[in-house]
DRENVEXLUM-363464 format. One record per residue (C-alpha): chain; residue number from 1; x, z, y. Coordinates in nm, 2 decimals. Layout:
<drenkes>
  chain  resi       x       z       y
      A   NUM       X       Z       Y
...
</drenkes>
This chain:
<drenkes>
  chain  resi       x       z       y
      A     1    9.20    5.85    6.75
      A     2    8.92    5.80    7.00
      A     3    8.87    5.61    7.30
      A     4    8.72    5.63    7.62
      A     5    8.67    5.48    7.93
      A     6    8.80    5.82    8.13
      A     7    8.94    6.10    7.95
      A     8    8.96    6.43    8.18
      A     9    9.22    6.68    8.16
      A    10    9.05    7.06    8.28
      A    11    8.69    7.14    8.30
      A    12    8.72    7.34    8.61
      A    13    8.48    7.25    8.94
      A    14    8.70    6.93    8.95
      A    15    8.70    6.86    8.62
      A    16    8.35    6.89    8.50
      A    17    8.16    6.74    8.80
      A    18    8.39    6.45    8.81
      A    19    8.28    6.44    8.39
      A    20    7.89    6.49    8.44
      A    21    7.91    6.15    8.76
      A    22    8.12    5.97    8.52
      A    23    7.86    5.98    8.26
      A    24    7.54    5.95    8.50
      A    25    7.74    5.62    8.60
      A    26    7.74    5.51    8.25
      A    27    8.09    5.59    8.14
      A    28    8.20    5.77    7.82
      A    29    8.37    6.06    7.90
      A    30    8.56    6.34    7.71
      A    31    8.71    6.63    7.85
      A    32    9.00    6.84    7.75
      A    33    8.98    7.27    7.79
      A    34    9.22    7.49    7.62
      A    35    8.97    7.77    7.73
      A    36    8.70    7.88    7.48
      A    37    8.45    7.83    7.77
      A    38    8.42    7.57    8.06
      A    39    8.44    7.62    8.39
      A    40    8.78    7.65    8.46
      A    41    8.93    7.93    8.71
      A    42    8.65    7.97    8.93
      A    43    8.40    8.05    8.67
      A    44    8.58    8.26    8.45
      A    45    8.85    8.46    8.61
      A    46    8.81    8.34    8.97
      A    47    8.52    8.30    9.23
      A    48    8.24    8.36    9.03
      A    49    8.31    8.72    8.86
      A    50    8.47    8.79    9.20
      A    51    8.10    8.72    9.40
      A    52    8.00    8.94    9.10
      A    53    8.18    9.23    9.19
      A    54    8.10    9.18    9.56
      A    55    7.77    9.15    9.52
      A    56    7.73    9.51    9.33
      A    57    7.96    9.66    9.58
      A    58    7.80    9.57    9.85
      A    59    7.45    9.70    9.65
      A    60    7.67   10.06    9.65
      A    61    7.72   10.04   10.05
      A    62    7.41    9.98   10.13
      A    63    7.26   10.27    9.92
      A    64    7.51   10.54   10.04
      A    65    7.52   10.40   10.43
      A    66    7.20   10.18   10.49
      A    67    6.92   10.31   10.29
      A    68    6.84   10.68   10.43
      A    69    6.80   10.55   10.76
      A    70    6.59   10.26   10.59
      A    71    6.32   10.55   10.50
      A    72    6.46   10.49   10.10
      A    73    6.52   10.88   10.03
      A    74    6.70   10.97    9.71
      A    75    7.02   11.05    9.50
      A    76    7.28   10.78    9.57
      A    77    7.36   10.60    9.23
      A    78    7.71   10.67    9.10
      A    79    7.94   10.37    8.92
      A    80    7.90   10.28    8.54
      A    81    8.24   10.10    8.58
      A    82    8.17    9.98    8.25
      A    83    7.83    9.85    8.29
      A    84    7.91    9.70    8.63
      A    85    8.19    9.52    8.44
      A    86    7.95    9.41    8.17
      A    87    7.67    9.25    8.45
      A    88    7.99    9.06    8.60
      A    89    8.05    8.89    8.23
      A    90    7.71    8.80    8.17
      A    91    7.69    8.64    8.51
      A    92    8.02    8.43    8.39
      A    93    7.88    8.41    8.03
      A    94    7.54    8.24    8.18
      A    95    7.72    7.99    8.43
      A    96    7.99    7.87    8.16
      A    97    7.74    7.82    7.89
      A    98    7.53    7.58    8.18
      A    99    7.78    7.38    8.18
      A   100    7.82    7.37    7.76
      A   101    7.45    7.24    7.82
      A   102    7.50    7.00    8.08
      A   103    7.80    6.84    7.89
      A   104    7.60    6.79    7.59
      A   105    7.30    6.67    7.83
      A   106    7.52    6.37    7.94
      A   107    7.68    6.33    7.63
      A   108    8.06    6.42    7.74
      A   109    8.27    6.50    7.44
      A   110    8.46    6.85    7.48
      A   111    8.80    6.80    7.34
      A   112    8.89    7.15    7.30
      A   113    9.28    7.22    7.31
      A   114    9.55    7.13    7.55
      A   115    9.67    6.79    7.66
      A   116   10.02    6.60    7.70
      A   117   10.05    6.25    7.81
      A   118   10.28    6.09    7.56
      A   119   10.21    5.72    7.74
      A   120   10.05    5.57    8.02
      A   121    9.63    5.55    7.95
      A   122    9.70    5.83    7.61
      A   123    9.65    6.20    7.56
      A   124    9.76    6.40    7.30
      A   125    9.55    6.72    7.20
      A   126    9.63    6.89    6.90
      A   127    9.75    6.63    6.65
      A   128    9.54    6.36    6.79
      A   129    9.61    6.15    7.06
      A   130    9.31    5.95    7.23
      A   131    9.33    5.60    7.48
      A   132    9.09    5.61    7.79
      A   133    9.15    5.32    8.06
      A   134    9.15    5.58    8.30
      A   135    9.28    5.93    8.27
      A   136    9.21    6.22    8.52
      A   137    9.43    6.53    8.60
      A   138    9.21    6.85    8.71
      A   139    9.42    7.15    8.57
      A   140    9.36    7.35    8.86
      A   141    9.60    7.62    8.98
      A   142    9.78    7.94    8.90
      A   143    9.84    8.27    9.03
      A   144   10.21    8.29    9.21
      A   145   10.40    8.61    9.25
      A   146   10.68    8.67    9.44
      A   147   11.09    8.63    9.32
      A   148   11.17    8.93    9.08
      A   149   10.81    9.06    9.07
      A   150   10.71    9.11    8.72
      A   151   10.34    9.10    8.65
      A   152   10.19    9.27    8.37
      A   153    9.84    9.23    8.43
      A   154    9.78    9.65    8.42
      A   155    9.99    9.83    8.68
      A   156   10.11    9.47    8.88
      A   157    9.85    9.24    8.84
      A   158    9.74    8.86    8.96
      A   159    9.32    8.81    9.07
      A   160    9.25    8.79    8.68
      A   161    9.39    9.13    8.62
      A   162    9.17    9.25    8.94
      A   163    8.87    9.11    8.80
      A   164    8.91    9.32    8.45
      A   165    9.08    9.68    8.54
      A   166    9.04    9.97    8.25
      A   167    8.92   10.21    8.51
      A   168    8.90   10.21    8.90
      A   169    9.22   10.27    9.02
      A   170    9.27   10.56    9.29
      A   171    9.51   10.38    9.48
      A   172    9.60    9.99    9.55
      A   173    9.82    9.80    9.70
      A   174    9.75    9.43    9.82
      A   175   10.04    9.22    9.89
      A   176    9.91    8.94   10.07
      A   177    9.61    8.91   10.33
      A   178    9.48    8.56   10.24
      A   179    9.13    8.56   10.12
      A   180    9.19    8.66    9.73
      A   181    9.35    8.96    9.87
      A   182    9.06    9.08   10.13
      A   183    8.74    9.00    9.87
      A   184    8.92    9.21    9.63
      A   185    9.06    9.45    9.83
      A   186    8.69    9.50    9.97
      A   187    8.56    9.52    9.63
      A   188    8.81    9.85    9.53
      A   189    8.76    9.97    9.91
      A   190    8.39   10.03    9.83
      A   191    8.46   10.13    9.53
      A   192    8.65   10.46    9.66
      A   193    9.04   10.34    9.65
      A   194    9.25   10.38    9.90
      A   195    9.35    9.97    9.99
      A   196    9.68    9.90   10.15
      A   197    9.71    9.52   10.21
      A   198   10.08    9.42   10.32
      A   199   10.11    9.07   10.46
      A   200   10.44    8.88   10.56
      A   201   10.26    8.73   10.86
      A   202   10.14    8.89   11.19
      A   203    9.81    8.83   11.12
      A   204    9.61    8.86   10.79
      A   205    9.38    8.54   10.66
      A   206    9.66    8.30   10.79
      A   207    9.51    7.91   10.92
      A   208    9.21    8.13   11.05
      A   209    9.11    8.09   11.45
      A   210    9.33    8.30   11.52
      A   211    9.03    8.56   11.78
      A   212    8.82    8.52   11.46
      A   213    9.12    8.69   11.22
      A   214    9.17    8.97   11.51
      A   215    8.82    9.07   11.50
      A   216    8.78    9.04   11.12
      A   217    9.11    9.29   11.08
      A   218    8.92    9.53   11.33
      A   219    8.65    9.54   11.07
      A   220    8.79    9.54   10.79
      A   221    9.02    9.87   10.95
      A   222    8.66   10.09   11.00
      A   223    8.55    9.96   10.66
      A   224    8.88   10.18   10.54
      A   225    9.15    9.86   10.43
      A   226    9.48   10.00   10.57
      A   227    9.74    9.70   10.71
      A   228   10.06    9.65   10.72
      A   229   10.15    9.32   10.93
      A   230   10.49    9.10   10.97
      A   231   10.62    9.26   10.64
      A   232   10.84    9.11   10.38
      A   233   10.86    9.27   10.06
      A   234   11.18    9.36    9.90
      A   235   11.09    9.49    9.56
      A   236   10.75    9.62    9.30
      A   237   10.89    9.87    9.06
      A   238   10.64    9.93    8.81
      A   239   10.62   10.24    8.58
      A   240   10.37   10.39    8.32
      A   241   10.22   10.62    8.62
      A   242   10.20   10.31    8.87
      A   243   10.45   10.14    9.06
      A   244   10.61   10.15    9.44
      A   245   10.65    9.87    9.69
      A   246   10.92    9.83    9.91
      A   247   10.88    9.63   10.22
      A   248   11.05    9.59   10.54
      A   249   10.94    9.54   10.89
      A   250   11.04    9.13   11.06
      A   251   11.07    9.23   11.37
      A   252   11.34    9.52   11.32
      A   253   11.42    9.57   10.94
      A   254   11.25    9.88   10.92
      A   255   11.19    9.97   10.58
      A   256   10.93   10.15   10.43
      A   257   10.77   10.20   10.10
      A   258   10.44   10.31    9.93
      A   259   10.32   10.41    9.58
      A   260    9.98   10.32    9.41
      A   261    9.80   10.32    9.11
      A   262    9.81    9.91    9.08
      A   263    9.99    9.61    9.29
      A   264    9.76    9.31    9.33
      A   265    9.96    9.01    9.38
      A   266    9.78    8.78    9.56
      A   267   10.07    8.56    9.76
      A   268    9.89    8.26    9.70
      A   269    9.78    8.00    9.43
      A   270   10.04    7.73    9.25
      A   271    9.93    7.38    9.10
      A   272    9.94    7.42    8.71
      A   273   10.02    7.11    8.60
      A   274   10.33    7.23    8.37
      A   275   10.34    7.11    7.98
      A   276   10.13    6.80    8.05
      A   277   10.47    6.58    8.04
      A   278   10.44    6.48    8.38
      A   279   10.77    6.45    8.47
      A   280   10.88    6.25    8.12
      A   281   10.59    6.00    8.25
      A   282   10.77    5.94    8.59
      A   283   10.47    6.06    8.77
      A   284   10.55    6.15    9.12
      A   285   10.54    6.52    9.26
      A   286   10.54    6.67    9.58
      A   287   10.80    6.94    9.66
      A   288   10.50    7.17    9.67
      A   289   10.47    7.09    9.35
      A   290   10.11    6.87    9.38
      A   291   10.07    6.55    9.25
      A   292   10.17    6.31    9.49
      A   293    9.82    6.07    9.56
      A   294    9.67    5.77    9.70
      A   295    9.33    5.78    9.93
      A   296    9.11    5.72    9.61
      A   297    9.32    5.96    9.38
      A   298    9.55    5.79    9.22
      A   299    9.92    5.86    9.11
      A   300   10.19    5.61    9.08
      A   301   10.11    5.56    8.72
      A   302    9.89    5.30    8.65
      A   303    9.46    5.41    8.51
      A   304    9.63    5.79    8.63
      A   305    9.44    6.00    8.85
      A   306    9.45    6.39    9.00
      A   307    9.17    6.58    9.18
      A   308    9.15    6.98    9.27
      A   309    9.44    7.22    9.33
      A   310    9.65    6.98    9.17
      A   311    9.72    6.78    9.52
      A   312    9.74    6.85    9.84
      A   313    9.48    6.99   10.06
      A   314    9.29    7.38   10.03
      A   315    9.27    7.50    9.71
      A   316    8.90    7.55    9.70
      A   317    8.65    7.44    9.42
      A   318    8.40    7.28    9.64
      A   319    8.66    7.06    9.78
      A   320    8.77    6.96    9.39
      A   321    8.42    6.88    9.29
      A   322    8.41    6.63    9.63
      A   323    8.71    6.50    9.51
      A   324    8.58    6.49    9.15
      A   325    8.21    6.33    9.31
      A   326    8.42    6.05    9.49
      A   327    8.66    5.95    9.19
      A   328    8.38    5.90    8.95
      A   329    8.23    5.66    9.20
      A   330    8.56    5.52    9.22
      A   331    8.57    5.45    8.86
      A   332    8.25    5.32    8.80
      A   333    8.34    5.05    9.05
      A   334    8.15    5.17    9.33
      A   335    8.30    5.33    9.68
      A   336    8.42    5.69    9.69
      A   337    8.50    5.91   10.02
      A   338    8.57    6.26   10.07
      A   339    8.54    6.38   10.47
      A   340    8.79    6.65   10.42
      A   341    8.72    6.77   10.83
      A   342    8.36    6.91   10.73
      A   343    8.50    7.14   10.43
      A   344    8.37    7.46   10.48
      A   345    8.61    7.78   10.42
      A   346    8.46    8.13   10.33
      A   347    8.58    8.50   10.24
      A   348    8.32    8.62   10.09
      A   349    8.34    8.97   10.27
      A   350    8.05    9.16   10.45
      A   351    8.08    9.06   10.68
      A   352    8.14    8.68   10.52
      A   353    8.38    8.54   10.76
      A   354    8.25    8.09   10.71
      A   355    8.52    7.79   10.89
      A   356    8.45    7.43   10.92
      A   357    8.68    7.17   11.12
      A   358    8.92    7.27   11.31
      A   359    9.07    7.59   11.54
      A   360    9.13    7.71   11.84
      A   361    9.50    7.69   11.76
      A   362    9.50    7.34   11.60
      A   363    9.32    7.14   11.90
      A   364    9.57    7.32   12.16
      A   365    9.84    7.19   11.95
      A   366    9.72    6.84   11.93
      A   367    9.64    6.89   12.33
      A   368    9.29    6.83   12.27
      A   369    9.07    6.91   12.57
      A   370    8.78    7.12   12.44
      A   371    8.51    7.40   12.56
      A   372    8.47    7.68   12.35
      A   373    8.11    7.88   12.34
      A   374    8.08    8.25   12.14
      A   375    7.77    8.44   12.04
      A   376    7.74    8.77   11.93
      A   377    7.51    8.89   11.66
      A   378    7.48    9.21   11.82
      A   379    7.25    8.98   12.02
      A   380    7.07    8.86   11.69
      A   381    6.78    9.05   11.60
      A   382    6.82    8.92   11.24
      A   383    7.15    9.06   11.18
      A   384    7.11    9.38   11.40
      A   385    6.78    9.44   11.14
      A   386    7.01    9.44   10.87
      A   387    7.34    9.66   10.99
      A   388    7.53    9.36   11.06
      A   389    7.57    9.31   11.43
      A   390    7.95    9.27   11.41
      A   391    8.11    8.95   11.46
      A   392    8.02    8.66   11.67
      A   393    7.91    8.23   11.61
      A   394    8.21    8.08   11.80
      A   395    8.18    7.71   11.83
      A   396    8.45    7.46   12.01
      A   397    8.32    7.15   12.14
      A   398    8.49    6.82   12.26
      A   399    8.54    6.86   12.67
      A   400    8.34    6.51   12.77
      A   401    8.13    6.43   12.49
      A   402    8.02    6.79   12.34
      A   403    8.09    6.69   11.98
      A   404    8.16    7.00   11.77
      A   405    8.49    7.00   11.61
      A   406    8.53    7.34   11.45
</drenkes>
């Protein structure tokens, strides 16, 4: 047995910040991973590898659309699927091992293996179980799929599956248009698969301004993404060859159906908080299924905190490594605030498509009076320079005092 003065649970964005300002404030720290690298989700099977494959796919569009009329005159390079695969790991390998180095840096014992809470202020990994005064949940999320969807992570797969196919597949569909859904779906779209996104909602990127979603759909269309809007789906039925999805249509039941190579599942993101003994501890939970918190982070168990996808608020790792910035000032005794109104949103797209504060939709629902300005960047020698003149700045400004709420 070992003690320390915070013990954290998940070396995700959270988890690891929160770690590294624990031990620049002078705490002793251990952290808990399961994984055989840190990082958590977003560096191993999430938004790094993702920005990888985004990044060379983008490389490939530009080379076969952008660089003739650039005065670059050659062959267009084919895909090494394999090799582009191989640069996407060793950009994972190199960030996960940076943070290996900074834990040792600052002295923060890894405690590999995965926790339970057998008692207030203990944690059990493996056979041994450790005190820490103050103990911190940041265990991230998980993929969720739909009732009676199977995934198998080869013909109906989650984001992870995405992020490692065998081969490129000719054919895709993409249930769910949230941002997971579009990055990848652009990634396979340049790639030469034929992308089918099908979305429950009338619109695709729901919580968007909604004039900003419209125009990002329109471009997304001539980029070759196929959509299929305000449909449920009824069933995935997988097979060795590939597997079908049946949907049908809200607004009059019309059903429909389409086969593909693979089914990306990408209906969203769950808290995953299951096997930590949560519930045998009497913490509270949110029907959600998040960790019910106070404003500095804390559950109703005494020295027990949560950060990250694990409560409310967007499921985004910058916003869990504010959260995991503020606590650690928080437990060193000093003051700790996160200004959730100025967290950024981005899909990672080209073009990106960036969000801070609030929407079009949200001030007319509060009935707040506002002004809202728009510039295009066809306007914007910069971006016209670089084949990007789509899109438009669109900012929304208080009506009598011009401050700039989203």
């Amino acid at each position: 047995m070992a003690s320390f003065d915070v013990i954290i649970i998940g070396a995700g964005p959270g988890g690891y910040v929160c770690a590294i300002r624990c031990a620049q404030l002078g705490l002793k720290v251990a952290v808990v991973e399961g994984r055989d690298t840190l990082g958590g989700t977003c560096l191993n099977v999430g938004c790094i590898p993702s920005k990888a494959l985004l990044h060379a796919t983008h490389s490939l569009h530009e080379t076969h659309e952008n660089f003739a009329r650039m005065g670059l005159i050659g062959p267009p390079p084919v895909v090494d699927w394999a090799k582009m695969q191989a640069y996407k790991d060793e950009v994972v390998a190199g960030n996960t091992k940076g943070i290996e180095f900074l834990f040792k840096k600052n002295k923060i014992t890894w405690l590999k293996g995965w926790a339970t809470l057998p008692a207030a202020g203990q944690v059990k990994v493996g056979d041994d179980v450790h005190d820490a005064k103050s103990i911190v949940i940041a265990t991230g999320s998980e993929s969720s799929s739909l009732p009676g969807v199977t995934v198998d992570e080869k013909i109906v797969i989650t984001s992870t599956g995405a992020l490692a196919l065998p081969a490129i597949p000719k054919s895709m569909v993409i249930i769910g248009a949230g941002v997971i859904g579009l990055e990848m779906g652009s990634v396979y779209a340049r790639l030469g698969t034929a992308v089918t996104v099908v979305e429950y909602l009338d619109a695709i990127t729901p919580g968007m301004d909604a004039e900003v979603a419209k125009a990002f759909e329109r471009i997304l269309k001539k980029q070759g993404l196929k959509f299929v809007l305000g449909a449920a789906v009824q069933t995935v039925e997988a097979s060795a060859r590939g597997a079908k999805v049946t949907w049908k249509l809200r607004k009059n039941d019309a059903e429909a159906s389409l086969e593909a190579d693979v089914v990306l599942v990408a209906t969203g993101r769950k808290p995953f908080i299951s096997g930590l003994g949560l519930d045998a501890l009497g913490v509270e939970i949110l029907p959600r299924g998040q960790i019910k918190t106070d404003s500095h982070f804390a559950t109703n168990i005494k020295g027990l905190y949560a950060i990250g996808d694990a409560i409310i608020g967007p499921m985004l790792a910058h916003k869990a490594e504010d959260e995991g910035m503020a606590l650690a000032e928080i437990l060193a005794g000093h003051a700790g605030h996160v200004n959730y109104g100025v967290i950024p949103g981005v899909v990672y797209t080209t073009p990106e498509v960036a969000s801070v504060g609030q929407t079009e939709e949200q001030l007319k629902a509060e009935g707040r009076a506002f002004k809202a300005g728009k510039f295009s960047f066809m306007a914007n020698a910069r971006a016209k320079a670089v084949f990007q003149g789509e899109g438009f700045v669109k900012l929304l400004a208080d009506a009598t005092t011009d401050r700039i709420l989203g």
